[in-house]
C-alpha positions in Angstrom: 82.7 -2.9 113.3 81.4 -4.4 110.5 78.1 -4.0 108.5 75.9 -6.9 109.8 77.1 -6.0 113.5 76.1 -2.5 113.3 73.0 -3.5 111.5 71.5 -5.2 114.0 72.8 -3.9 117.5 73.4 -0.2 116.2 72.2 3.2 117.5 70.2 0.8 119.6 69.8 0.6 123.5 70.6 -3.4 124.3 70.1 -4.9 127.9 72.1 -8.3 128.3 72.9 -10.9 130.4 76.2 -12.3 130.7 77.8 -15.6 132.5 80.8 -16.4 134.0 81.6 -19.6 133.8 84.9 -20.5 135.4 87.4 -24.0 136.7 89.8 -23.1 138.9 92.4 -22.4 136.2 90.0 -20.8 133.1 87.0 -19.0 132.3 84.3 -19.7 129.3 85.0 -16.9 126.5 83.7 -17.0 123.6 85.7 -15.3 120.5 83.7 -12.5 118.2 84.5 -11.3 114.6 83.4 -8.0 113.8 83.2 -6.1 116.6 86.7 -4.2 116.3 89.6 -4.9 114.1 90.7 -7.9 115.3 89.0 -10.8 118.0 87.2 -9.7 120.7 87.1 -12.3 123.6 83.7 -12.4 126.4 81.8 -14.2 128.5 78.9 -16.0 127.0 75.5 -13.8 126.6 73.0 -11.7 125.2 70.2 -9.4 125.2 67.0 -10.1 126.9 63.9 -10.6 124.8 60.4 -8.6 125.9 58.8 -10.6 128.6 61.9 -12.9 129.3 63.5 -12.9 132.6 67.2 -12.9 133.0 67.6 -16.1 134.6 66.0 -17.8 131.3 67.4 -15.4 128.7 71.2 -16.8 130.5 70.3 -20.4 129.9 69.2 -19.8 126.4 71.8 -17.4 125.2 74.4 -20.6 127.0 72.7 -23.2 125.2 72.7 -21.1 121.7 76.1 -19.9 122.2 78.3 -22.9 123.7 76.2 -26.0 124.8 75.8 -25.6 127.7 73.3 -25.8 130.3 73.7 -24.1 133.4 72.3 -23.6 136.8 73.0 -21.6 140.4 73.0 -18.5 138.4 73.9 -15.5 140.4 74.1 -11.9 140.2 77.4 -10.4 140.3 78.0 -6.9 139.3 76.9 -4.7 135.9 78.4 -2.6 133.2 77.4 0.2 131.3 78.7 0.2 127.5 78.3 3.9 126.3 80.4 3.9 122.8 78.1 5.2 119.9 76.6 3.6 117.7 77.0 0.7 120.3 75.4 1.7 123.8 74.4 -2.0 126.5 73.7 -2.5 129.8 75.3 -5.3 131.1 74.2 -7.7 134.1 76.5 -10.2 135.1 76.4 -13.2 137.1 77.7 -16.4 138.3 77.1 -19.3 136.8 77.5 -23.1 136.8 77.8 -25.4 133.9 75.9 -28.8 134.3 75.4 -30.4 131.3 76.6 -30.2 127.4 78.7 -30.2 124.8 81.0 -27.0 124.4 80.0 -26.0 120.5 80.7 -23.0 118.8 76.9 -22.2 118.5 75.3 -19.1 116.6 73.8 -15.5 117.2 70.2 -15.1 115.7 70.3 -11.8 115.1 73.3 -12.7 112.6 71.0 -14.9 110.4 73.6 -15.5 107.7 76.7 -13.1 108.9 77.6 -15.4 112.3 80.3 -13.8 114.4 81.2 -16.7 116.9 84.5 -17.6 115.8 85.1 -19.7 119.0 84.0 -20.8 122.6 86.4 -22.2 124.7 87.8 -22.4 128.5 90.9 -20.1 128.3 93.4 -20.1 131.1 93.6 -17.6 133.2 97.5 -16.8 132.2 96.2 -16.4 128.6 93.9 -14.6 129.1 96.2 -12.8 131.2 97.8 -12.3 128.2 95.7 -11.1 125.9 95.5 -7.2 124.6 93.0 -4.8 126.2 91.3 -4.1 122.7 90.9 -7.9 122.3 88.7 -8.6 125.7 85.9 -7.5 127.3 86.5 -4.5 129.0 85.7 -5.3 132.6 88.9 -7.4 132.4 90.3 -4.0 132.2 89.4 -3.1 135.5 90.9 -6.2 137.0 94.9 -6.4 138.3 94.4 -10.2 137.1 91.4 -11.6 135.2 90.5 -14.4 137.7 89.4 -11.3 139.9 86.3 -11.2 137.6 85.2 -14.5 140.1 84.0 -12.2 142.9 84.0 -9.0 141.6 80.6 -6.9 142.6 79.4 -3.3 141.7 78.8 -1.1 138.8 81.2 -0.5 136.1 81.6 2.2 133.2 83.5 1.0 130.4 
């Protein structure tokens, strides 16, 4: 983890929203640097600022982040992230994109240190694919990433 990251969501308690954004073949991911050793692939989101709903903190961490507006967001499971100095509550949901340009768009808190490295739809079969360090660790609870589509609960990763 580097310097800036741990900076600004360290030894801090963080409650986000995430999206999943999916076609029939891919889902939305976006790429962070910083986070671990290498890339570290998730769905687009963030944490919710003091008096900000979830619903609007989702379209405003999209439209930062890739572009995108969205709509027909909703819920679909949670996660608990527990891995000091990094410790998130996670609430996932569905979500439709309606309008926009996929960007590789920016993370406030970074100010100058931005760790989007890209934003993409990646297939299914890459994703598929791609090592357990590199992804988001609900993918890790899944026989096949697509699974992730109508997947409910609580998780502990």
């Amino acid at each position: 983890m580097n310097s800036s990251v741990y900076e600004a969501f360290g030894n801090k308690i963080r409650i986000r929203v995430c999206g999943i954004c999916h076609t029939q073949d891919s889902i939305l991911l976006i790429n962070h640097s910083g986070l671990n050793a290498g890339d570290f692939w998730a769905p687009p989101g963030g944490g919710i600022e003091f008096g900000e709903t979830m619903d609007t903190c989702l379209k405003r961490e999209f439209i930062e982040e890739t572009g995108l507006k969205i709509s027909n967001v909703e819920y679909a499971f949670s996660c608990e992230y527990v891995h000091p100095p990094l410790h998130a509550i996670e609430m996932f949901f569905q979500v439709t994109a309606e309008d926009g340009s996929i960007i590789i768009g920016n993370d406030p808190e970074m100010l100058d240190n931005q760790i989007i490295k890209d934003v993409r739809f990646v297939p299914w079969e890459e994703l598929h694919g791609i090592s357990k360090n590199a992804r988001h660790g609900i993918f890790n609870f899944l026989e096949y990433p697509s699974k992730i589509v109508g997947l409910k609960g609580h998780f502990k990763l």
